[in-house]
PQR file with spaces between the fields and no chain letter, atoms N, CA, C, O and H, PARSE charges and radii, in Angstrom:
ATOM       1  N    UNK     1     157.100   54.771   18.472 -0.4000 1.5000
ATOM       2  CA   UNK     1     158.089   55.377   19.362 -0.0000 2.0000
ATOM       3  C    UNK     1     158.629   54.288   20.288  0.5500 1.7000
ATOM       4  O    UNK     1     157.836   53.625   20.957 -0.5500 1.4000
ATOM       5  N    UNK     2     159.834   54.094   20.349 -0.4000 1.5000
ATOM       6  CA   UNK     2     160.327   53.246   20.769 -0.0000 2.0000
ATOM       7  C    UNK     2     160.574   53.304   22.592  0.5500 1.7000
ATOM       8  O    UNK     2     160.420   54.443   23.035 -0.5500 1.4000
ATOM       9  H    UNK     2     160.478   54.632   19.806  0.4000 1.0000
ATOM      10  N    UNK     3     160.780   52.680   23.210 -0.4000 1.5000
ATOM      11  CA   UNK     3     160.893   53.037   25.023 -0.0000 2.0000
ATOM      12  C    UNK     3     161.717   54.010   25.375  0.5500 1.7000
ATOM      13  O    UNK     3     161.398   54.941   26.113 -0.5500 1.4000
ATOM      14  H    UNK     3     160.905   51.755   22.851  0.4000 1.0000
ATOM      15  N    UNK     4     162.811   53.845   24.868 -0.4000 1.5000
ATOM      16  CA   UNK     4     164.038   54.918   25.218 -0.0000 2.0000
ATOM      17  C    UNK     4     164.020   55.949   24.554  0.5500 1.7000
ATOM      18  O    UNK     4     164.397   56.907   25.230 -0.5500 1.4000
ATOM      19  H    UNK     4     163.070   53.089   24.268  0.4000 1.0000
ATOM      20  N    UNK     5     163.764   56.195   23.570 -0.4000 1.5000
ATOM      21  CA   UNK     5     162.817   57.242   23.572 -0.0000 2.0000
ATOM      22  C    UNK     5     161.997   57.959   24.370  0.5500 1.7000
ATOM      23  O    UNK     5     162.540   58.874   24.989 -0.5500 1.4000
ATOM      24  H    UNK     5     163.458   55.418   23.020  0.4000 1.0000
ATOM      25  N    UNK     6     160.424   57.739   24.581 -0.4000 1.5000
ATOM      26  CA   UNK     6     159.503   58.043   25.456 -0.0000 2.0000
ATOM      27  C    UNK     6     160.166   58.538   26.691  0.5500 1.7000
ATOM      28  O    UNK     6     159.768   59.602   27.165 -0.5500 1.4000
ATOM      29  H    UNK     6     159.982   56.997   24.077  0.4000 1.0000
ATOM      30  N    UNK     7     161.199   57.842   27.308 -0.4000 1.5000
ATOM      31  CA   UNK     7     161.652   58.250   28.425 -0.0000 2.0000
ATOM      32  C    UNK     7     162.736   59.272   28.538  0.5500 1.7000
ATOM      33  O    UNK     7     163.254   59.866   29.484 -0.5500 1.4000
ATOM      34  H    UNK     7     161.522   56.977   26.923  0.4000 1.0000
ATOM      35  N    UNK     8     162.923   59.266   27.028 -0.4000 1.5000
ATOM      36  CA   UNK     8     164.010   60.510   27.135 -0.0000 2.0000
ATOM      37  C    UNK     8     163.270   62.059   27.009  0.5500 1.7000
ATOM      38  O    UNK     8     163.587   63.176   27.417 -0.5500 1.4000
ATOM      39  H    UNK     8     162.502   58.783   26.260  0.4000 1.0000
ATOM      40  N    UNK     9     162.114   61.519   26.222 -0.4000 1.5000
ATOM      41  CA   UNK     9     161.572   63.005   26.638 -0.0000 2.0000
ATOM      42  C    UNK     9     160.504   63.429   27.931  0.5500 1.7000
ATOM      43  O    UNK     9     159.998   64.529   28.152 -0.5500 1.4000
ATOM      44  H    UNK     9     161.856   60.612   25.890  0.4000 1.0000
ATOM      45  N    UNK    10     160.383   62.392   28.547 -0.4000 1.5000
ATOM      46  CA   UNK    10     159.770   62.833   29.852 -0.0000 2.0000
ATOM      47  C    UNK    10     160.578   63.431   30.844  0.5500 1.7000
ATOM      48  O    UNK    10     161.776   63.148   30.872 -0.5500 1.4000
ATOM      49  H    UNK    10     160.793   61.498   28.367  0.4000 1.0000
ATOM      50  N    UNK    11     160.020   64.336   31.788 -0.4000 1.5000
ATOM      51  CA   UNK    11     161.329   64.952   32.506 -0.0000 2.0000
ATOM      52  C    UNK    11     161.172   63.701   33.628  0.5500 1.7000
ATOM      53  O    UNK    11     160.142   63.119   33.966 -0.5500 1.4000
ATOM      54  H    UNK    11     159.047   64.566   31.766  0.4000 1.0000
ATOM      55  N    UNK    12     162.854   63.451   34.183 -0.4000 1.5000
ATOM      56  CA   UNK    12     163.061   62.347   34.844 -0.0000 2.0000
ATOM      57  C    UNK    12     162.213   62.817   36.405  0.5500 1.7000
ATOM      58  O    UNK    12     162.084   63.993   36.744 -0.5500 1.4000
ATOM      59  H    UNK    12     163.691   63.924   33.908  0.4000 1.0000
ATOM      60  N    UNK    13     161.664   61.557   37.270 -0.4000 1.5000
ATOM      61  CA   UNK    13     161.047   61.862   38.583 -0.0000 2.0000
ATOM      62  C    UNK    13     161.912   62.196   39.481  0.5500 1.7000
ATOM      63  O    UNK    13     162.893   61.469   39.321 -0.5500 1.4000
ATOM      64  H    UNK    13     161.769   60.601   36.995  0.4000 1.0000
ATOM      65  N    UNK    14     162.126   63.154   40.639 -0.4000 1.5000
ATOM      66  CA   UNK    14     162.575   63.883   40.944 -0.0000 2.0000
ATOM      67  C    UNK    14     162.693   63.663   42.701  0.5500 1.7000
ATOM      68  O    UNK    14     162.755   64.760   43.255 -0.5500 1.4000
ATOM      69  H    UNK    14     161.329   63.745   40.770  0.4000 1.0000
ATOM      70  N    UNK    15     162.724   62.823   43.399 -0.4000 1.5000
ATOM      71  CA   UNK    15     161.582   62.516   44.842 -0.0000 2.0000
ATOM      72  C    UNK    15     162.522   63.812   45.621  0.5500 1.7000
ATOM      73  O    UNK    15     163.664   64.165   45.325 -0.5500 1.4000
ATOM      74  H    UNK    15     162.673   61.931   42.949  0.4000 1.0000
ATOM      75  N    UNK    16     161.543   64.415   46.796 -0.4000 1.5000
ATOM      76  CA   UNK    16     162.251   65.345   47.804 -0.0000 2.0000
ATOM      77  C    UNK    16     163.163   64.720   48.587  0.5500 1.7000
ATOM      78  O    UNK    16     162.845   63.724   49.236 -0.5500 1.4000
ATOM      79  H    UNK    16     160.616   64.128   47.036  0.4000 1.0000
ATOM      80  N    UNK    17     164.352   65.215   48.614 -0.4000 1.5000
ATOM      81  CA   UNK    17     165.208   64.657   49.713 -0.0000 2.0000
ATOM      82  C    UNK    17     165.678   65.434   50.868  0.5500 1.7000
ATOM      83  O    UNK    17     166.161   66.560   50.758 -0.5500 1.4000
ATOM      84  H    UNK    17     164.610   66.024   48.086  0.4000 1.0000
ATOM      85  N    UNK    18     165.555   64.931   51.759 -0.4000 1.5000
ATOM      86  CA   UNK    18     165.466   65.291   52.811 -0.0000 2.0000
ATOM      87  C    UNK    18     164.875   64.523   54.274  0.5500 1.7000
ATOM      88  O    UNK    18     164.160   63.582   53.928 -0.5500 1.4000
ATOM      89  H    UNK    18     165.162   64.016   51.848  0.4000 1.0000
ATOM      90  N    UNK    19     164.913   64.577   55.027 -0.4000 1.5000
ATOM      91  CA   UNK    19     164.605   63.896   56.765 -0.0000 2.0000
ATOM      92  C    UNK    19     163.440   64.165   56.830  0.5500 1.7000
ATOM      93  O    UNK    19     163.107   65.338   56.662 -0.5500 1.4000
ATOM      94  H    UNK    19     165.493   65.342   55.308  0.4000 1.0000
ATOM      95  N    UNK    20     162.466   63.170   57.091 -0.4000 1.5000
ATOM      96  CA   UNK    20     160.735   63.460   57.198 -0.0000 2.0000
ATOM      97  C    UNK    20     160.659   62.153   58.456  0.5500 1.7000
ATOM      98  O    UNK    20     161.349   61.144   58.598 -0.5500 1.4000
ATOM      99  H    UNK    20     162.736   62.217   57.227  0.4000 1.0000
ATOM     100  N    UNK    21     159.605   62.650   59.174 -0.4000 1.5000
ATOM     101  CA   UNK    21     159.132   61.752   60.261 -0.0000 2.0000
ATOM     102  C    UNK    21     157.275   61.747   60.337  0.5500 1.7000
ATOM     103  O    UNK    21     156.597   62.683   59.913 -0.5500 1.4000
ATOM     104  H    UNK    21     159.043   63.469   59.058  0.4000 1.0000
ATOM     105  N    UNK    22     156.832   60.766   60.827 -0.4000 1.5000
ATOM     106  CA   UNK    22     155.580   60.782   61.028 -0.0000 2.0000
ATOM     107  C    UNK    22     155.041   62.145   61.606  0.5500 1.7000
ATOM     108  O    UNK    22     155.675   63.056   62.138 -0.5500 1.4000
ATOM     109  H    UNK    22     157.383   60.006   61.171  0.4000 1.0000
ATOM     110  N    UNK    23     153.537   62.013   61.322 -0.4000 1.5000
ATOM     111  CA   UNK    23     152.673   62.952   62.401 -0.0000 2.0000
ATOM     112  C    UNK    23     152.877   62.879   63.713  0.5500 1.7000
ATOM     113  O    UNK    23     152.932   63.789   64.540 -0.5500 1.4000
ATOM     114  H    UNK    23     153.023   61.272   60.890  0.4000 1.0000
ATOM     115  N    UNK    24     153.028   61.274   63.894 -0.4000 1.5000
ATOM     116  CA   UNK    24     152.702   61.373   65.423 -0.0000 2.0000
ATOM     117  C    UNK    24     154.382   61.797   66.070  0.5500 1.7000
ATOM     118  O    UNK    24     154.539   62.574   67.011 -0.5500 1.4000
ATOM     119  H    UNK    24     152.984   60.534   63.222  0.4000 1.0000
ATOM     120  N    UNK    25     155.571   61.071   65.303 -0.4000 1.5000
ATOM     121  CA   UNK    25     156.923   61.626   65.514 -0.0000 2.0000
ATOM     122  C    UNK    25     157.213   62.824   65.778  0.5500 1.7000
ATOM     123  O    UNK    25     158.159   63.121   66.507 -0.5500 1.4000
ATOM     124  H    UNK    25     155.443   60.440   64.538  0.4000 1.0000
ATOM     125  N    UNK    26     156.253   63.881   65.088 -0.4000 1.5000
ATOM     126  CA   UNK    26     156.510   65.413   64.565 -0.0000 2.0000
ATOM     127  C    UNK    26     156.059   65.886   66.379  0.5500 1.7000
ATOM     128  O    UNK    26     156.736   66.350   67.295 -0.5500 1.4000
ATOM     129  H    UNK    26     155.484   63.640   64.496  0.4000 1.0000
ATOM     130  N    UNK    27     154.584   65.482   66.263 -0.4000 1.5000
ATOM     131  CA   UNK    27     154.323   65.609   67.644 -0.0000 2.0000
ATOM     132  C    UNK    27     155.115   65.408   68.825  0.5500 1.7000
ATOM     133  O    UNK    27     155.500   66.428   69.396 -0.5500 1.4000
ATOM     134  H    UNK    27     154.034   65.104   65.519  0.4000 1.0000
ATOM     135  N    UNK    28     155.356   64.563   69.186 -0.4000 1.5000
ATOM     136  CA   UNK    28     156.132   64.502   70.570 -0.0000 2.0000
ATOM     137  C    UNK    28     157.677   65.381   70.214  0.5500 1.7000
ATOM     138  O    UNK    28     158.151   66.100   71.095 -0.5500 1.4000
ATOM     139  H    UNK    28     155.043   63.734   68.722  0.4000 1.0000
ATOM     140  N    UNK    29     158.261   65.263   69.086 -0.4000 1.5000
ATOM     141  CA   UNK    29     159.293   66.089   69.243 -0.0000 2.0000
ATOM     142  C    UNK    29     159.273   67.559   69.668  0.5500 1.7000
ATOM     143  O    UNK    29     160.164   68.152   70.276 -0.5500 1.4000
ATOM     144  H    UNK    29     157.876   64.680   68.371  0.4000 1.0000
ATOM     145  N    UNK    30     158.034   68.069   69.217 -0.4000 1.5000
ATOM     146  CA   UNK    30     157.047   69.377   69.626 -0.0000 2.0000
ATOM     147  C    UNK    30     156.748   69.326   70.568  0.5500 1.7000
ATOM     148  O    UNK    30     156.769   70.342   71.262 -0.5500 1.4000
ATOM     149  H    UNK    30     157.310   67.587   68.723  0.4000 1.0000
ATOM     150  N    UNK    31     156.331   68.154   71.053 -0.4000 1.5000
ATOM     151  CA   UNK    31     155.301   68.399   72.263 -0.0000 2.0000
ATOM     152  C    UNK    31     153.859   68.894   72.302  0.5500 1.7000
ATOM     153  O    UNK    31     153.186   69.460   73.162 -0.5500 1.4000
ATOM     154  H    UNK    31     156.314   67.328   70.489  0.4000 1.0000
ATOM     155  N    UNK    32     153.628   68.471   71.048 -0.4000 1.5000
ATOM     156  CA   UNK    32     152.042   69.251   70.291 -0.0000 2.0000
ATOM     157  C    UNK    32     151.059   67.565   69.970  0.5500 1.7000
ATOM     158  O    UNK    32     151.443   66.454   69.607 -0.5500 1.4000
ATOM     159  H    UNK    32     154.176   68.011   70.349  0.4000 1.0000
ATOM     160  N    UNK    33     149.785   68.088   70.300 -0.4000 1.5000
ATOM     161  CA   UNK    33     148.951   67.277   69.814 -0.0000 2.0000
ATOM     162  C    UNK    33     149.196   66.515   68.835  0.5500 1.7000
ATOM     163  O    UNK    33     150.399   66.596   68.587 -0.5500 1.4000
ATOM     164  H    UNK    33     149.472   68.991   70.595  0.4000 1.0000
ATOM     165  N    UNK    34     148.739   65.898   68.229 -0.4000 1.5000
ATOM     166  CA   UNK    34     148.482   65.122   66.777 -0.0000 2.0000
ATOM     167  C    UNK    34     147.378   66.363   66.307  0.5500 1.7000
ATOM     168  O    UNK    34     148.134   67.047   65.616 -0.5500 1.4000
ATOM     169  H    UNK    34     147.762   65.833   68.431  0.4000 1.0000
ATOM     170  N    UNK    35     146.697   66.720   66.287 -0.4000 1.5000
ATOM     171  CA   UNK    35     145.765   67.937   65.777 -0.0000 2.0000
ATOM     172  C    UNK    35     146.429   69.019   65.663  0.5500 1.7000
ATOM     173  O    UNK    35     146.556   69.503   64.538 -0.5500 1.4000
ATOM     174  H    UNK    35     146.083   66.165   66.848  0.4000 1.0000
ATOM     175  N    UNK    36     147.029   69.678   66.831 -0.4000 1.5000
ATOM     176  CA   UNK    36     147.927   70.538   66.441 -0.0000 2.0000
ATOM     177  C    UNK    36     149.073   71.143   65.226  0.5500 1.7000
ATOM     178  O    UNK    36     149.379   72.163   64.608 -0.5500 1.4000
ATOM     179  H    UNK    36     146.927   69.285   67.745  0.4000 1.0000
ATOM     180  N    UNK    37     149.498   69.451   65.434 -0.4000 1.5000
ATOM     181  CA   UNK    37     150.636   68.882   64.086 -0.0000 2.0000
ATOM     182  C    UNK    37     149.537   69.217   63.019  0.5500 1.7000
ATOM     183  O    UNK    37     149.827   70.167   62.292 -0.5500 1.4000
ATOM     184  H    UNK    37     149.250   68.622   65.936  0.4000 1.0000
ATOM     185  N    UNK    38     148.575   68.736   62.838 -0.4000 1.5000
ATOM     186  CA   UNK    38     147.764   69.032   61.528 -0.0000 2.0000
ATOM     187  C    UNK    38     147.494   70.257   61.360  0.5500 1.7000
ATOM     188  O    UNK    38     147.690   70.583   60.190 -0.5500 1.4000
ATOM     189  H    UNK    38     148.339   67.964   63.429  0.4000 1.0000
ATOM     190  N    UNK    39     146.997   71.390   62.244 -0.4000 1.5000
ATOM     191  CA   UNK    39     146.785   72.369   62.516 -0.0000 2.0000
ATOM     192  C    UNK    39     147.557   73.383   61.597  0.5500 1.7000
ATOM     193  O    UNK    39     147.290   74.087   60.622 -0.5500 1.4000
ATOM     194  H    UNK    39     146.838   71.125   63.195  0.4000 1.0000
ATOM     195  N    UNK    40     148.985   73.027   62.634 -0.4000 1.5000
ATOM     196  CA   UNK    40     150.404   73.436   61.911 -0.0000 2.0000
ATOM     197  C    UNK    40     150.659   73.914   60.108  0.5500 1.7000
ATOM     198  O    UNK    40     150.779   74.964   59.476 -0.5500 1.4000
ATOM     199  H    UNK    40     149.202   72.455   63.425  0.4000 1.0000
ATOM     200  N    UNK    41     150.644   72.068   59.743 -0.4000 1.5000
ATOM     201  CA   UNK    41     150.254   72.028   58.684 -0.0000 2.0000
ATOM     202  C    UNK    41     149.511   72.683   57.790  0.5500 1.7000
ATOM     203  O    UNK    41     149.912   73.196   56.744 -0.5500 1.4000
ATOM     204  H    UNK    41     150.547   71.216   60.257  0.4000 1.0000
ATOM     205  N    UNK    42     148.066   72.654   58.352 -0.4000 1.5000
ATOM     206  CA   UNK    42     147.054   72.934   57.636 -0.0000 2.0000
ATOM     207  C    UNK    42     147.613   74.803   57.023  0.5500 1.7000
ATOM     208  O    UNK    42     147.594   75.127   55.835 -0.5500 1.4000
ATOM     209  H    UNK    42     147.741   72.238   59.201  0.4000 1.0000
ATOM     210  N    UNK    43     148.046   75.730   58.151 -0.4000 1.5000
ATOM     211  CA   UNK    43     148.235   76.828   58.306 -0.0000 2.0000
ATOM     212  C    UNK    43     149.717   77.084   57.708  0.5500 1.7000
ATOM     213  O    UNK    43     150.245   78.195   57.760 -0.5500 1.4000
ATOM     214  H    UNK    43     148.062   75.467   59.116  0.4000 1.0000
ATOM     215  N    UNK    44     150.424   75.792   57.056 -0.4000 1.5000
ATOM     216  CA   UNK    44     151.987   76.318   56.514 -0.0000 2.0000
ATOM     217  C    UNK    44     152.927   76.251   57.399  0.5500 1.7000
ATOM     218  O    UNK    44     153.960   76.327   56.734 -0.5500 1.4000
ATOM     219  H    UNK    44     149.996   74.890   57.014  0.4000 1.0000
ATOM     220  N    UNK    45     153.272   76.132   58.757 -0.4000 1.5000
ATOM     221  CA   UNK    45     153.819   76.593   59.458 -0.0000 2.0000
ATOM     222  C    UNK    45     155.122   75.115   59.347  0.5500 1.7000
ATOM     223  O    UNK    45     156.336   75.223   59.176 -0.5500 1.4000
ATOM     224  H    UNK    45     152.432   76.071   59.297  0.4000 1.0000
ATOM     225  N    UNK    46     154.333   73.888   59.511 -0.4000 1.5000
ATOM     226  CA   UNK    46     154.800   72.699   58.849 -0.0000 2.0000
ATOM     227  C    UNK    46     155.062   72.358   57.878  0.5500 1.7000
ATOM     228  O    UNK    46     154.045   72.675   57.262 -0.5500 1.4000
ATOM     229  H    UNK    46     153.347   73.800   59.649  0.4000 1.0000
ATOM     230  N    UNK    47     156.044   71.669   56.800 -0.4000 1.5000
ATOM     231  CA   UNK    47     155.996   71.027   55.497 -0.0000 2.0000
ATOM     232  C    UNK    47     155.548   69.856   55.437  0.5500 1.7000
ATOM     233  O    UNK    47     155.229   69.328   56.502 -0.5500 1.4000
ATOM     234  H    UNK    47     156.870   71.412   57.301  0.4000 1.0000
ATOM     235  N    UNK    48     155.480   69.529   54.888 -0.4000 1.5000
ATOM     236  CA   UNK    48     155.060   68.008   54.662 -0.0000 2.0000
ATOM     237  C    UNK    48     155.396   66.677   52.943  0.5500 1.7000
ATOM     238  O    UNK    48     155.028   67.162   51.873 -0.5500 1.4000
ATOM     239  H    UNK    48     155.740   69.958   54.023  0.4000 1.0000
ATOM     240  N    UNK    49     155.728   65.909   52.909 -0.4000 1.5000
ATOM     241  CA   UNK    49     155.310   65.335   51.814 -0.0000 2.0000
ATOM     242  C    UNK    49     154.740   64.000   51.389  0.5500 1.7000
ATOM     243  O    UNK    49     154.500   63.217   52.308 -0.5500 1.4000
ATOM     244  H    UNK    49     156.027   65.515   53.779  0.4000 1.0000
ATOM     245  N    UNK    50     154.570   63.737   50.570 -0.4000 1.5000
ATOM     246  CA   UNK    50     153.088   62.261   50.628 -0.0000 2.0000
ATOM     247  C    UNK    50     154.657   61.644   50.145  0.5500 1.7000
ATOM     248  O    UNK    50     155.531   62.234   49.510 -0.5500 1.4000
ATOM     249  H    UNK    50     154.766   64.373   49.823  0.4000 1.0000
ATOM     250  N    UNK    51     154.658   60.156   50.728 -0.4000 1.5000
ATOM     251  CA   UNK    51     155.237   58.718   50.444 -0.0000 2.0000
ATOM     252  C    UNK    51     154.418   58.296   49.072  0.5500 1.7000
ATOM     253  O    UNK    51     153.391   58.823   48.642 -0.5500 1.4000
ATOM     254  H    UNK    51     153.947   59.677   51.243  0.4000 1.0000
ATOM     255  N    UNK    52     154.974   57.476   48.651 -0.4000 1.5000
ATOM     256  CA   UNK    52     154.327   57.005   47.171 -0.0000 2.0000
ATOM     257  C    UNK    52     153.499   56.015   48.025  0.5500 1.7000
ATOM     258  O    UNK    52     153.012   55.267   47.177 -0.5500 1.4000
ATOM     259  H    UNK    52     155.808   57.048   49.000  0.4000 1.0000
ATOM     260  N    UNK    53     153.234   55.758   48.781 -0.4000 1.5000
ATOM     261  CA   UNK    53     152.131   55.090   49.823 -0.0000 2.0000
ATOM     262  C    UNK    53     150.562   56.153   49.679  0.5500 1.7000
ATOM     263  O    UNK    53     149.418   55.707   49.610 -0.5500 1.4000
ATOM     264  H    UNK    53     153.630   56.366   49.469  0.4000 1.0000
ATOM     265  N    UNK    54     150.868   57.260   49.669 -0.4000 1.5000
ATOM     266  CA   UNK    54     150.125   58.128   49.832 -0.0000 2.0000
ATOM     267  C    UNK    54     150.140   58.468   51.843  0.5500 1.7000
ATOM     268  O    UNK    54     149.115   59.053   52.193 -0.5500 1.4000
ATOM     269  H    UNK    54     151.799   57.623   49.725  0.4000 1.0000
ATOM     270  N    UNK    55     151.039   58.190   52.900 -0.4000 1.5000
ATOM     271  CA   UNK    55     150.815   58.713   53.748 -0.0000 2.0000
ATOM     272  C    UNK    55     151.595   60.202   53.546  0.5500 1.7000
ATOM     273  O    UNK    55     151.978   60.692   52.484 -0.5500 1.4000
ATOM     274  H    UNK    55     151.871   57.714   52.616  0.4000 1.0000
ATOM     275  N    UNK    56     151.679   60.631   54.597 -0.4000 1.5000
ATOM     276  CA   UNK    56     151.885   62.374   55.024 -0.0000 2.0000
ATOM     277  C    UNK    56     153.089   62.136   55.960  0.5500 1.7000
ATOM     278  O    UNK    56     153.134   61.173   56.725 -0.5500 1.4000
ATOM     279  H    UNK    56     151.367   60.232   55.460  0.4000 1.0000
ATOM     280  N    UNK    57     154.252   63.243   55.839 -0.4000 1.5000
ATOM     281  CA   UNK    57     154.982   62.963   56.233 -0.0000 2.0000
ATOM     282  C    UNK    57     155.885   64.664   56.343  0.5500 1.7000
ATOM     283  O    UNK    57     156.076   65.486   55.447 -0.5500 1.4000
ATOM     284  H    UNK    57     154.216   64.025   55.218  0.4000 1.0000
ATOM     285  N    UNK    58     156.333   64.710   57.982 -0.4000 1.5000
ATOM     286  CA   UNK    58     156.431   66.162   58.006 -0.0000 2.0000
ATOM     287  C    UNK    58     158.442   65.953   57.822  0.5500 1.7000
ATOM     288  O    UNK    58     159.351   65.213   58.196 -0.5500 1.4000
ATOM     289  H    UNK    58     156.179   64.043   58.710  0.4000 1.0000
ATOM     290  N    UNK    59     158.138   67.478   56.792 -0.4000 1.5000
ATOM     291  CA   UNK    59     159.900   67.479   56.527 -0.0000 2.0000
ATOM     292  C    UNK    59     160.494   67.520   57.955  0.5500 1.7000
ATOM     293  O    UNK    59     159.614   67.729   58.790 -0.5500 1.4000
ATOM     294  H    UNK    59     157.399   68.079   56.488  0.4000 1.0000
ATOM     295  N    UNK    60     161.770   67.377   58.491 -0.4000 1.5000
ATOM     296  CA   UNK    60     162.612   67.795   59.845 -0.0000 2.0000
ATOM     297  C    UNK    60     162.611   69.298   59.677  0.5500 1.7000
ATOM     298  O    UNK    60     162.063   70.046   60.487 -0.5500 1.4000
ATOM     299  H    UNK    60     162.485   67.207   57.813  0.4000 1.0000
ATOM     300  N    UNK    61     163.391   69.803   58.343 -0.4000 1.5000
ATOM     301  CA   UNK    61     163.824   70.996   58.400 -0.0000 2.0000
ATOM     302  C    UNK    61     162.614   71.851   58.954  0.5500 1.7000
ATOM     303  O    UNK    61     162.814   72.908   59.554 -0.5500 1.4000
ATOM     304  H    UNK    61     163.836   69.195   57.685  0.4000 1.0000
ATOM     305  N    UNK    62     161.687   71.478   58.786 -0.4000 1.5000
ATOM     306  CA   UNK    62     160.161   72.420   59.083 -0.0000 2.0000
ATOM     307  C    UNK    62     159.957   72.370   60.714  0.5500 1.7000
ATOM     308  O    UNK    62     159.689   73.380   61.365 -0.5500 1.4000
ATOM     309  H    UNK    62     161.525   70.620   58.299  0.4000 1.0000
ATOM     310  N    UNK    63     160.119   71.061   61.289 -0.4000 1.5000
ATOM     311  CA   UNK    63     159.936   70.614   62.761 -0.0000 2.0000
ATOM     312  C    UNK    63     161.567   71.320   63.450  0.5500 1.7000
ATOM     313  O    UNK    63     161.804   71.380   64.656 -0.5500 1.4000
ATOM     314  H    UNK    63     160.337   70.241   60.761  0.4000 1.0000
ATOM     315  N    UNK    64     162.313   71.688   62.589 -0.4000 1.5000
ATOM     316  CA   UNK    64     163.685   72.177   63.615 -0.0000 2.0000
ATOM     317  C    UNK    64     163.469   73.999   63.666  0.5500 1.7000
ATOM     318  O    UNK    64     163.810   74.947   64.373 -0.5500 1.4000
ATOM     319  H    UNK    64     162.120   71.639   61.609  0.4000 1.0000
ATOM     320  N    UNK    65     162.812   73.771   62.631 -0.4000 1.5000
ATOM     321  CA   UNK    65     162.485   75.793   62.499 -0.0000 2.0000
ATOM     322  C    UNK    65     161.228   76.035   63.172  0.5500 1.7000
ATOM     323  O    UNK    65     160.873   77.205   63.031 -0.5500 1.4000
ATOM     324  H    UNK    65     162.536   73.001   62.057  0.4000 1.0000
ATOM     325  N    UNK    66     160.495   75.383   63.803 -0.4000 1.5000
ATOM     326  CA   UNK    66     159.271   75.723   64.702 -0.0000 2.0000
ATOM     327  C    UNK    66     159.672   75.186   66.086  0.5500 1.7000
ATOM     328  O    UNK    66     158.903   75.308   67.039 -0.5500 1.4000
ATOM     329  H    UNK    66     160.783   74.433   63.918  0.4000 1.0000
ATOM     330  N    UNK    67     161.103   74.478   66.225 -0.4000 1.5000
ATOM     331  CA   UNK    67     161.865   74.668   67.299 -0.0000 2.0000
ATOM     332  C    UNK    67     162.235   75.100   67.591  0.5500 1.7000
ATOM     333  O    UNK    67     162.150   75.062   68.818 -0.5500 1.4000
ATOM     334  H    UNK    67     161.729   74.379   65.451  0.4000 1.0000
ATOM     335  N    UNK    68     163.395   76.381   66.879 -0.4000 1.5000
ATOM     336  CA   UNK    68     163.959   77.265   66.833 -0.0000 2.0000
ATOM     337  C    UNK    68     163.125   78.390   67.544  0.5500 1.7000
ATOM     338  O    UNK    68     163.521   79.260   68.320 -0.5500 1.4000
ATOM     339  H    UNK    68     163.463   76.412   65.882  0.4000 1.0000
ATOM     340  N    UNK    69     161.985   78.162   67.115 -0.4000 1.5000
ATOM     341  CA   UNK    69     161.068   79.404   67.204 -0.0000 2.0000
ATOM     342  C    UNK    69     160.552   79.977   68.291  0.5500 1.7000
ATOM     343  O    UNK    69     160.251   81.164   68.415 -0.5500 1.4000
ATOM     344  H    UNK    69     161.663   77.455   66.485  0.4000 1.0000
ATOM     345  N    UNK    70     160.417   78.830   69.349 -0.4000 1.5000
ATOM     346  CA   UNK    70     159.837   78.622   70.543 -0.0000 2.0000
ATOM     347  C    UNK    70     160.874   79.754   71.328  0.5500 1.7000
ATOM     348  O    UNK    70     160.757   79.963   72.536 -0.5500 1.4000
ATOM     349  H    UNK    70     160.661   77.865   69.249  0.4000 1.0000
């Protein structure tokens, strides 16, 4: 099987797009702990997605709708 091939039948990678900021970013824009922020998270209330780094990284849209909320 030749390369171009192989790659034509894999489905192509896809990355989320969208505005993401650190934990600790997420925090002060909140005004919430760093635990809290995890908290958040942990419970859904936050999104989040991993960097091909493997860090954590909270969507905006998630941090503007738990602004909203207040």
């Amino acid at each position: 099987m030749d390369v171009q091939t192989l790659a034509d039948s894999e489905p192509e990678f896809q990355p989320q797009v969208g505005r993401s900021v650190s934990i600790e970013q997420a925090a002060q824009l909140l005004t919430l702990s760093r635990r809290t922020v995890y908290y958040r998270i942990r419970d859904g209330r936050l999104r989040t997605i991993r960097t091909l780094g493997g860090s954590q990284r909270v969507l905006m849209d998630s941090v503007e709708e738990m602004r909203g909320a207040h």
